[in-house]
N, CA and C of each residue as an Amber inpcrd file, in Angstrom:
protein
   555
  56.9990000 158.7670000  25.8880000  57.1980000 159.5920000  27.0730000
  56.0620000 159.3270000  28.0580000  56.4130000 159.0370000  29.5350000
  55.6530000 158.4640000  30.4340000  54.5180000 159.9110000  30.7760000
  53.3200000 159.6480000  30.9950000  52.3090000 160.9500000  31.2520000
  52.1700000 160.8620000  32.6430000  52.7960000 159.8260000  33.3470000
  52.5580000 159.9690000  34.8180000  53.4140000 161.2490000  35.6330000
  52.8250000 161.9880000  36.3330000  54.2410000 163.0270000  36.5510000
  55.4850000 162.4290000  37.3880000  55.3990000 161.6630000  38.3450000
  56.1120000 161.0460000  39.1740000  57.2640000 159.7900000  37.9750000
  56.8410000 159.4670000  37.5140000  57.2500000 158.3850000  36.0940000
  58.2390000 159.5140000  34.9880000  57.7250000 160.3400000  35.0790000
  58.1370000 161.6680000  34.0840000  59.3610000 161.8810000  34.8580000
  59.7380000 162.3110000  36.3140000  60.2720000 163.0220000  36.9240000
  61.2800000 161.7830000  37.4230000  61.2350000 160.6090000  37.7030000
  62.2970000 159.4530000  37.6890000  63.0390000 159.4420000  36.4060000
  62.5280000 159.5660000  35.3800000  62.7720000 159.1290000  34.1460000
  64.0460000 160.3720000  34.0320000  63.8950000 162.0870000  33.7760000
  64.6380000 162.8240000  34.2320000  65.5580000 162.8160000  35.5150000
  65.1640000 162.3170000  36.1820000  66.5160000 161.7510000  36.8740000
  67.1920000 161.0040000  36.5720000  67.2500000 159.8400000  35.8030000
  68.5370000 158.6630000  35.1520000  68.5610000 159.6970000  34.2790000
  68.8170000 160.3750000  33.5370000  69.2470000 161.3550000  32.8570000
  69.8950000 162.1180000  33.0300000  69.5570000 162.9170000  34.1880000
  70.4140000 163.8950000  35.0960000  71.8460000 163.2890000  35.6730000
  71.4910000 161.8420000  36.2620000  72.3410000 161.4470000  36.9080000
  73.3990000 160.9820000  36.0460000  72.7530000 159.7660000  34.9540000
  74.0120000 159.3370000  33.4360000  74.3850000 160.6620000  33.0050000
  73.5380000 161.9370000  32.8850000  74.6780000 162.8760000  32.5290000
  75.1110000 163.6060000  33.3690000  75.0060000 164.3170000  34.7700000
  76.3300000 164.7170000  35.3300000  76.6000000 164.0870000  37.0990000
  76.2720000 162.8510000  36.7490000  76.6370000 162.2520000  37.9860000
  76.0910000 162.6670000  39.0760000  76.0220000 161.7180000  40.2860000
  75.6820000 161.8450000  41.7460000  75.4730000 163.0950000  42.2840000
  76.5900000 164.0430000  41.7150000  76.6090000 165.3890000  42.5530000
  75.6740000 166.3620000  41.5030000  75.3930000 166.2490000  40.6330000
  74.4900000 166.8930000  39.7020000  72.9100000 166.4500000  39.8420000
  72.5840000 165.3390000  40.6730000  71.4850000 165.0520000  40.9590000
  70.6220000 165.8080000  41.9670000  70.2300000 166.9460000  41.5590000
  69.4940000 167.5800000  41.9070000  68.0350000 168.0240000  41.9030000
  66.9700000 168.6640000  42.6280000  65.8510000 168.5240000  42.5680000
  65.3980000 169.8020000  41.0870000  66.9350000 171.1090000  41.6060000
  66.3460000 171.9130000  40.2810000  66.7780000 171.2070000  38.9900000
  68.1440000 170.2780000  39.0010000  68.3510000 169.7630000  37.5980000
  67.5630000 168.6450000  36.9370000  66.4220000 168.3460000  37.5560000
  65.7560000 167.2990000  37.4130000  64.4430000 168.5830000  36.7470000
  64.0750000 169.4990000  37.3540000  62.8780000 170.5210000  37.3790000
  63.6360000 170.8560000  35.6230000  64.7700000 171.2610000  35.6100000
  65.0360000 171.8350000  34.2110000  65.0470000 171.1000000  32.7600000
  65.2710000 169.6110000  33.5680000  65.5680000 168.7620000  32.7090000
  64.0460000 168.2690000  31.6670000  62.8910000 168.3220000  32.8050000
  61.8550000 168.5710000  31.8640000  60.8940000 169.4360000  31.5520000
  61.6280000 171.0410000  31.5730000  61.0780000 171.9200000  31.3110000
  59.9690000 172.2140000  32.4140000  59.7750000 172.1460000  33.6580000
  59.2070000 172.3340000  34.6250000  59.3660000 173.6000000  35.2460000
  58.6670000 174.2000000  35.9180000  58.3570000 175.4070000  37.1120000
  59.4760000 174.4790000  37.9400000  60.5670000 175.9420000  38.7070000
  61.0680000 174.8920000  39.9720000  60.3190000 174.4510000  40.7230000
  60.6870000 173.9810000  41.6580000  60.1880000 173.4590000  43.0120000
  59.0550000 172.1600000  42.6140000  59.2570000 171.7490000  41.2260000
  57.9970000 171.1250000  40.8970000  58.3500000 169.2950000  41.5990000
  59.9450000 169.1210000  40.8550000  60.5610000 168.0210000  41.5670000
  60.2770000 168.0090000  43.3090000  60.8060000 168.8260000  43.9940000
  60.2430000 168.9380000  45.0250000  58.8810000 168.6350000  45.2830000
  58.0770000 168.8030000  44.6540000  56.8960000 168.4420000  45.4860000
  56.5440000 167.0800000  45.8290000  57.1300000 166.1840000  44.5300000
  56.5420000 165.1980000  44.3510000  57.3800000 164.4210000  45.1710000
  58.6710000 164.5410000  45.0970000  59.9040000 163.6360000  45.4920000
  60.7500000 165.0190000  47.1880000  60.2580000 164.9570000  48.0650000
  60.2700000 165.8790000  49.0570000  61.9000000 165.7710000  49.4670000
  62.5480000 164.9000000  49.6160000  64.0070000 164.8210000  50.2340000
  65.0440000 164.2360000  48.7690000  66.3120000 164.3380000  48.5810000
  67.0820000 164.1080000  47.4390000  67.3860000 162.5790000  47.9100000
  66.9140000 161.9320000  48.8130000  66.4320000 159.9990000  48.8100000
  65.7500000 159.6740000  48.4960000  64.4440000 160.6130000  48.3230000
  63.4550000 160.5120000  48.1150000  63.2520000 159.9380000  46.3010000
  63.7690000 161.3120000  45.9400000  64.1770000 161.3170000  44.5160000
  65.1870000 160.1510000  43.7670000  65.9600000 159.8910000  44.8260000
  66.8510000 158.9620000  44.3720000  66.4900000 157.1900000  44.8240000
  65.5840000 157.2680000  45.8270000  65.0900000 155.6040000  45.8490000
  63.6410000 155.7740000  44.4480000  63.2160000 157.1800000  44.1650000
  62.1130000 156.3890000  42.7710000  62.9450000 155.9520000  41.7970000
  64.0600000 156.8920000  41.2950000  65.2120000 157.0650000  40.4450000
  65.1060000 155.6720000  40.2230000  65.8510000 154.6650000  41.2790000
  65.9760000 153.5770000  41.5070000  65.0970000 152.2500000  41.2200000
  63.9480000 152.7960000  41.5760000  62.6900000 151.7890000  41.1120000
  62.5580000 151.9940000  39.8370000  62.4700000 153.0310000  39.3940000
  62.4650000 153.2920000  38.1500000  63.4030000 152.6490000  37.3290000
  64.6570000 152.6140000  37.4220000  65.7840000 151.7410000  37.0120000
  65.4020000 150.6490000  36.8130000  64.8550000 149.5650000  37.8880000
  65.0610000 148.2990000  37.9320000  63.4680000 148.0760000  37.1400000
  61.8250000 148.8860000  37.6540000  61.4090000 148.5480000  35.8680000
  61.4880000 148.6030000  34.9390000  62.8080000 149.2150000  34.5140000
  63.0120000 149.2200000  32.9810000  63.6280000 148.1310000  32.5940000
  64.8450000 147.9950000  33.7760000  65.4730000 146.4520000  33.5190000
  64.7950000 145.5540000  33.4630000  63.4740000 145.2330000  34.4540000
  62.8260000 143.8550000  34.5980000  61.9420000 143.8980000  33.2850000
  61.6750000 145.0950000  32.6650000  60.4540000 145.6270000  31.4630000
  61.5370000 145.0010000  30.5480000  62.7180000 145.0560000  30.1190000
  63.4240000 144.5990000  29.1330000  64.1790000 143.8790000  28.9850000
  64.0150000 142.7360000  30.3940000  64.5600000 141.4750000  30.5530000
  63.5860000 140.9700000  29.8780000  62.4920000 140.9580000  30.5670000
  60.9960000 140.5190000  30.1470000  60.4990000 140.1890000  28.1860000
  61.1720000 141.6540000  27.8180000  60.7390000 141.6830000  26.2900000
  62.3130000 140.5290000  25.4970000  62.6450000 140.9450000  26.1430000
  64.1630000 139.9950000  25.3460000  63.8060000 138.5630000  25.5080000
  63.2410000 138.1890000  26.7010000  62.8680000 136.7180000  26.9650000
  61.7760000 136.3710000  26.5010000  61.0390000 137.1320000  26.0310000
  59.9430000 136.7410000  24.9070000  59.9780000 136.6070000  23.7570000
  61.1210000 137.7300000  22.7050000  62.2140000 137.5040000  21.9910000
  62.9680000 136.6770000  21.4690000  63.1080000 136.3590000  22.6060000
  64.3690000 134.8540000  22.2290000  64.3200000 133.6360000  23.2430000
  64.5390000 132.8110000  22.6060000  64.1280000 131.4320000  23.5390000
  65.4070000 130.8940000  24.1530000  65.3010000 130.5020000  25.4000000
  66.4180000 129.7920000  25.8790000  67.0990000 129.4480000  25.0730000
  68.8040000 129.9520000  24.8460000  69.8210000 129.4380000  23.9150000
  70.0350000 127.8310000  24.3630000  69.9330000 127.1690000  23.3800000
  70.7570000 125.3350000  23.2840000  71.7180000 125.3060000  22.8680000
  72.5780000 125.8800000  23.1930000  74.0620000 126.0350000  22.9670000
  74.7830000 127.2040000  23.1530000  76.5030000 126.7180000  23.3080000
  76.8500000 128.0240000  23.6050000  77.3140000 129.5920000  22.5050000
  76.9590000 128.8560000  21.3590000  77.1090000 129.7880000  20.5700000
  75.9960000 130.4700000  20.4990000  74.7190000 130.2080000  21.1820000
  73.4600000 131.1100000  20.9760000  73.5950000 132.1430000  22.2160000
  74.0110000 131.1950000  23.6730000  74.1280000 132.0790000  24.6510000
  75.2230000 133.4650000  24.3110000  76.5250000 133.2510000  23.4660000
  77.4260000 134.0070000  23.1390000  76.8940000 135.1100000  22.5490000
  76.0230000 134.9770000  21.3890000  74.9270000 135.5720000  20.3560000
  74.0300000 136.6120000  21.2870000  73.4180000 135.8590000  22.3350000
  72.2190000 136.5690000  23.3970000  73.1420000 137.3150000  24.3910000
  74.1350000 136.8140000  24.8870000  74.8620000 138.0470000  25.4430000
  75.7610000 138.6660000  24.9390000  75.7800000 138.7760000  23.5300000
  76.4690000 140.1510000  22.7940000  75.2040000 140.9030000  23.0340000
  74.0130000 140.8820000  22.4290000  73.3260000 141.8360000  21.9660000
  72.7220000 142.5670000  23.1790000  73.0710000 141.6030000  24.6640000
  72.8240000 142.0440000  25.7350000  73.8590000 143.5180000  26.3930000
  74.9040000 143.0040000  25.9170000  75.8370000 143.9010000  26.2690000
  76.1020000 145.5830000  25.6840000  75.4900000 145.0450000  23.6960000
  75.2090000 145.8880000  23.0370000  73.9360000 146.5370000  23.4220000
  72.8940000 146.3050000  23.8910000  71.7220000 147.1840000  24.5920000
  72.7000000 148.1220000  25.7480000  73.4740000 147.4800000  26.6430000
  73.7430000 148.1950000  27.5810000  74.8970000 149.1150000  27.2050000
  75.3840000 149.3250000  26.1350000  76.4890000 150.7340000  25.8920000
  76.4540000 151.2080000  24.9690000  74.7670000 151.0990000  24.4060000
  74.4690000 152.0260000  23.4470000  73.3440000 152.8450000  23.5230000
  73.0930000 153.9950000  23.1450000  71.5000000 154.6610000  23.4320000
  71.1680000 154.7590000  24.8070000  70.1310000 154.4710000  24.6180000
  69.0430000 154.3410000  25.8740000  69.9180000 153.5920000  27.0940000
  69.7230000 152.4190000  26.8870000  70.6950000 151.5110000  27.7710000
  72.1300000 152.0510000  28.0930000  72.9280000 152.5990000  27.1840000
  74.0610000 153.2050000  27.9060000  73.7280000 154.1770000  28.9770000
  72.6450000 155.2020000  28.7500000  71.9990000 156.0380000  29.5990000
  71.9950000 155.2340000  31.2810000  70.9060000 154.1670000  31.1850000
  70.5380000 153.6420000  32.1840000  72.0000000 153.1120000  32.9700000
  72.8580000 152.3890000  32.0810000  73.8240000 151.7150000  32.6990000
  74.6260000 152.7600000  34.0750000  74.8840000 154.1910000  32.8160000
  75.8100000 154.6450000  33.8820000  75.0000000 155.3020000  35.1070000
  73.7590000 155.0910000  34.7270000  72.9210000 155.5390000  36.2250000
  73.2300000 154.6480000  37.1900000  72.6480000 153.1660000  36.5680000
  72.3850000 152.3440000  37.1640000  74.3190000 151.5740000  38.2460000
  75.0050000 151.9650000  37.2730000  76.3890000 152.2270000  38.4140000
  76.7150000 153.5000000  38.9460000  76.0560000 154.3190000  39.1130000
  75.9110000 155.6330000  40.3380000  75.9200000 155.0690000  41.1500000
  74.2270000 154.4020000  41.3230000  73.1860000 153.8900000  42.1090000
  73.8090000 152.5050000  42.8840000  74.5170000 152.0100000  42.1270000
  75.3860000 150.4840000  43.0790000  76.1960000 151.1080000  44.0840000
  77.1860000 152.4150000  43.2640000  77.9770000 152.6070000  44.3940000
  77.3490000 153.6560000  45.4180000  76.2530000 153.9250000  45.1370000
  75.3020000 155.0930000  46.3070000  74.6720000 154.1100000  47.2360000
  74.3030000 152.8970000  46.6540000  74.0430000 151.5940000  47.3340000
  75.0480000 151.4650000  48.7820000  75.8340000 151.8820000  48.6500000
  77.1610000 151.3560000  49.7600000  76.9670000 151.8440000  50.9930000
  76.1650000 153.3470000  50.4880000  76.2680000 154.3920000  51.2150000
  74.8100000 154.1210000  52.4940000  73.5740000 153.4570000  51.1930000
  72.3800000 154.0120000  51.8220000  71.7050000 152.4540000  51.1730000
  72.0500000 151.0590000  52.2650000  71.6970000 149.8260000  51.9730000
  69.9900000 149.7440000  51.3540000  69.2830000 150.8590000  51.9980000
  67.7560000 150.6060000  51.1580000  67.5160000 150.3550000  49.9070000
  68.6420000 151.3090000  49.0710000  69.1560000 151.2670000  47.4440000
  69.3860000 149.7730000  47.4830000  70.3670000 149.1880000  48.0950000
  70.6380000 147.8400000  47.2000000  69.4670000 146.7030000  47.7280000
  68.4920000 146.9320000  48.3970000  67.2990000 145.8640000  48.5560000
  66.4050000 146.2790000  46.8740000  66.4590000 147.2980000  46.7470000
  65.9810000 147.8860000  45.8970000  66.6200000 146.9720000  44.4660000
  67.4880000 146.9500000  44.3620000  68.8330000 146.6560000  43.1290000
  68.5160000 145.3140000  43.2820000  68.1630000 144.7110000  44.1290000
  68.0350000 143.5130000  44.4040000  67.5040000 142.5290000  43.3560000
  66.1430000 142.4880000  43.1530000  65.2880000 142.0420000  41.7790000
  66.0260000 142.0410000  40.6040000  66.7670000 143.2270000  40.2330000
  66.9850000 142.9980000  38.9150000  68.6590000 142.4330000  38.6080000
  69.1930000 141.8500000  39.6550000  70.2760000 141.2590000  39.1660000
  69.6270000 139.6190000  39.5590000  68.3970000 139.6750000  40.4950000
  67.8850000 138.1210000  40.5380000  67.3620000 137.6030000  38.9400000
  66.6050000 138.3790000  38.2310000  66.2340000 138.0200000  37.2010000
  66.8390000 137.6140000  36.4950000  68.2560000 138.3980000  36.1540000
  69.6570000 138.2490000  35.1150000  69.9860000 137.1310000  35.0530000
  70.2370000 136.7230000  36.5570000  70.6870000 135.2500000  37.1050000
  70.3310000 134.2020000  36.6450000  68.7510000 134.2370000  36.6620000
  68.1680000 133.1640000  36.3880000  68.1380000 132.7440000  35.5420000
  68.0210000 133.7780000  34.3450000  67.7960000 133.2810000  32.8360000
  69.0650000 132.2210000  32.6360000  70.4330000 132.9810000  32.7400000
  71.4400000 132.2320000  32.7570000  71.9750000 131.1250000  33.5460000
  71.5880000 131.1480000  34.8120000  71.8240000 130.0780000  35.6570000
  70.5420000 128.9570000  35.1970000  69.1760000 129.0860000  34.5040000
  68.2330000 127.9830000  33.8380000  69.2060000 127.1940000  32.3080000
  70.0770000 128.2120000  31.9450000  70.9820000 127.7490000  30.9040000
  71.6580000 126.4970000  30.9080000  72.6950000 127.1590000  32.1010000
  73.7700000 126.2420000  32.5660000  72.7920000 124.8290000  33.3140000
  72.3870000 124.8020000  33.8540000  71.7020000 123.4330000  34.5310000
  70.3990000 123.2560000  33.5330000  70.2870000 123.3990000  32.6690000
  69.8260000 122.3280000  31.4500000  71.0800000 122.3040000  31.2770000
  72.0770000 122.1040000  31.0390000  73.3670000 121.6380000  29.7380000
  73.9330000 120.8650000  30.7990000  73.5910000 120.6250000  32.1530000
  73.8400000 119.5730000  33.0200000  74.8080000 120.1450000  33.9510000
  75.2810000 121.3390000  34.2720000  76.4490000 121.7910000  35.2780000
  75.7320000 121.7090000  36.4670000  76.6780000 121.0070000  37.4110000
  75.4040000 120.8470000  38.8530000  76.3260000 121.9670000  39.8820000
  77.0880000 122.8970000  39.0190000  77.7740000 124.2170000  39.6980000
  77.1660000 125.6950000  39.2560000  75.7080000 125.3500000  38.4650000
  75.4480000 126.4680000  37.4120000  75.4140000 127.8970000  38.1440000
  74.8210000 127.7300000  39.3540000  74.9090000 128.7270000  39.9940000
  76.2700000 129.5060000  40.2910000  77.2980000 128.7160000  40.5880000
  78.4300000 129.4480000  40.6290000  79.1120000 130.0050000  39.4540000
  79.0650000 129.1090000  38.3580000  79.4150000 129.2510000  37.0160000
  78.2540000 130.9280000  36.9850000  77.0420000 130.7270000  36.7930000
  76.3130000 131.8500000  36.8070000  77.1700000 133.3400000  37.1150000
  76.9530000 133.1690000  38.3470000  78.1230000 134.4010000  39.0340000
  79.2850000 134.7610000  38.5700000  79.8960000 134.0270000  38.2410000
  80.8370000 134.0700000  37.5870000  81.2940000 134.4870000  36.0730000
  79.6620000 134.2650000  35.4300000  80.1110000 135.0090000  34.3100000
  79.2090000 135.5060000  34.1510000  78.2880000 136.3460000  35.1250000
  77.5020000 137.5430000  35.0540000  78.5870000 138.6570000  35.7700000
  79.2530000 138.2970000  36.3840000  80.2610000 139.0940000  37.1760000
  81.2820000 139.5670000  35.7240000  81.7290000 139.2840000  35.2770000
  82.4830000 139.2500000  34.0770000  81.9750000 139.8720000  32.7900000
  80.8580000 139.5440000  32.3030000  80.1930000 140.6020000  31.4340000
  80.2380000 141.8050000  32.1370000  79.6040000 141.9820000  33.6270000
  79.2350000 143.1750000  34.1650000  80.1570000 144.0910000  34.1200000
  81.7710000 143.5650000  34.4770000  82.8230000 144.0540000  34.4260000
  83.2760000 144.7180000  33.0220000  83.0150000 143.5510000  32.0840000
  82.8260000 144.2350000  30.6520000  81.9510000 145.3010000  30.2650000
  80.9930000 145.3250000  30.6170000  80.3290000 146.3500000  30.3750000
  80.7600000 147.8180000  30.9220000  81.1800000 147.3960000  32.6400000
  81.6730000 148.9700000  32.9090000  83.1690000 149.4340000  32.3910000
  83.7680000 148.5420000  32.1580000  85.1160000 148.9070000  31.5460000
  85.0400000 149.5170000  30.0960000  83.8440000 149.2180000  29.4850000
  83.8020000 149.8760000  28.4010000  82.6910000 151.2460000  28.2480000
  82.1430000 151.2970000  29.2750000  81.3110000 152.1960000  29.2580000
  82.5150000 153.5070000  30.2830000  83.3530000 153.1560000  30.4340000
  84.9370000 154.4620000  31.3240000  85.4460000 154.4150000  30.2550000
  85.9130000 153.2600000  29.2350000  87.2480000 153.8250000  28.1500000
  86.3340000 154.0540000  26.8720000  85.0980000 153.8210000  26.9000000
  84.3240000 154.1840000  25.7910000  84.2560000 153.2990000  24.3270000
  84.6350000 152.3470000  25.1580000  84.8640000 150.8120000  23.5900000
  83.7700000 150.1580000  23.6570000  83.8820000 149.5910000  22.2130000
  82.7370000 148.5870000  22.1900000  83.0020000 147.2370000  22.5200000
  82.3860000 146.3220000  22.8470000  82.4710000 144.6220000  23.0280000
  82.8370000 143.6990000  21.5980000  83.3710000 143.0640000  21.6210000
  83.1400000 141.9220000  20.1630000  82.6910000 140.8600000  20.7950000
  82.3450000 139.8370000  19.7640000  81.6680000 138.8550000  20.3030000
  82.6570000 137.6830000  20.5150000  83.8530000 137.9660000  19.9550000
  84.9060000 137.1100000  20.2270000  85.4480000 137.3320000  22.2250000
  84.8180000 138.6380000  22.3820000  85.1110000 138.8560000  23.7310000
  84.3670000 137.5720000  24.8620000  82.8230000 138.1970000  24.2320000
  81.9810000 137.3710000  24.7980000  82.3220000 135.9020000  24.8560000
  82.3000000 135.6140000  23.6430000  83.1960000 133.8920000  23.1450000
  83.4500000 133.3610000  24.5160000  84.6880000 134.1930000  25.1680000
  86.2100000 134.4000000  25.5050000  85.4610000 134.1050000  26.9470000
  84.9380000 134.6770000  27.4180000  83.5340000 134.5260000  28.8710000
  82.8200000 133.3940000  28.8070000  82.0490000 133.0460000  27.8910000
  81.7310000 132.2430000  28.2150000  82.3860000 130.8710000  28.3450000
  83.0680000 130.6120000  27.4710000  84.0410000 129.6170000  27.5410000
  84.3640000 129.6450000  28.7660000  85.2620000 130.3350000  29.4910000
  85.5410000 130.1680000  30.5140000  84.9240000 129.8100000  31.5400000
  83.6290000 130.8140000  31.7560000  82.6070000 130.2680000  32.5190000
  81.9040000 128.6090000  32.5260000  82.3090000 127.9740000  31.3100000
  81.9760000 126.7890000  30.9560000  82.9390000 125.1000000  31.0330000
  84.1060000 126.4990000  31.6600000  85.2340000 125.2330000  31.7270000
  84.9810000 124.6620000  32.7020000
């Protein structure tokens, strides 16, 4: 548990928000959420953008904090049965625990993005990072399209992920298989 109060009080917000959505994001449901005096969210985070662009930063260091540890973890896959392997367990971080938490924040926050473009400069970094790992994949294995291939099947997990985080299923890795292949044709 973060001792910073501002770190404390983001952190209760992806919480607030993965559990009752956009319109539940509030300064007292954030104050209750960690046992706080009201008005305490308020002080720190003065307007509900306010609260919701740290929300946000906060989001994307956890993502870049656990892109970071996974890529230290595990070494560039040499093949596609390792990449298949590295993005199951990727997918499995994101719709279970903790990571399911973040996910459904972190798609609040895309579509609040629409609303209030500062959010998606913000969002920005942590789908560059995603990219890369996988787009450094594809161009070692020689695709001189990796980048598009990239997009293409980061777009597709992503999709997987939110489709199962609404009907509440899990991924197989025969799914994944099923993606990357394609992405590889």
């Amino acid at each position: 548990m973060p001792t910073d109060r501002r770190t404390l009080l983001a952190d209760a917000a992806i919480d607030v928000l993965a559990r009752e959505g956009m319109r539940g994001l509030t300064h007292r449901a954030v104050d209750r959420a960690v046992n706080l005096p009201p008005g305490t969210t308020s002080a720190y985070y003065r307007t509900r953008q306010a609260l919701l662009t740290a929300l946000v930063r906060r989001l994307v260091a956890l993502d870049q904090a656990e892109l970071q540890a996974i890529g230290q973890r595990t070494p560039v896959p040499r093949n596609a049965e390792e990449l298949v392997a590295g993005l199951a367990a990727f997918v499995e971080l994101r719709l279970t625990g903790e990571g399911r938490r973040r996910s459904l924040a972190r798609y609040a926050c895309a579509l609040e993005s629409v609303r209030h473009p500062e959010l998606r400069e913000i969002l920005v970094p942590r789908e560059n990072a995603a990219r890369q790992v996988a787009q450094d994949f594809l161009a070692a294995r020689g695709y001189a399209d990796a980048g598009e291939r990239t997009i293409t099947l980061l777009v597709c997990v992503d999709g997987l992920v939110f489709d199962r985080l609404v009907s509440g299923g899990g991924v197989s890795e025969a799914e994944i298989r099923g993606l990357v292949a394609a992405a590889l044709r």
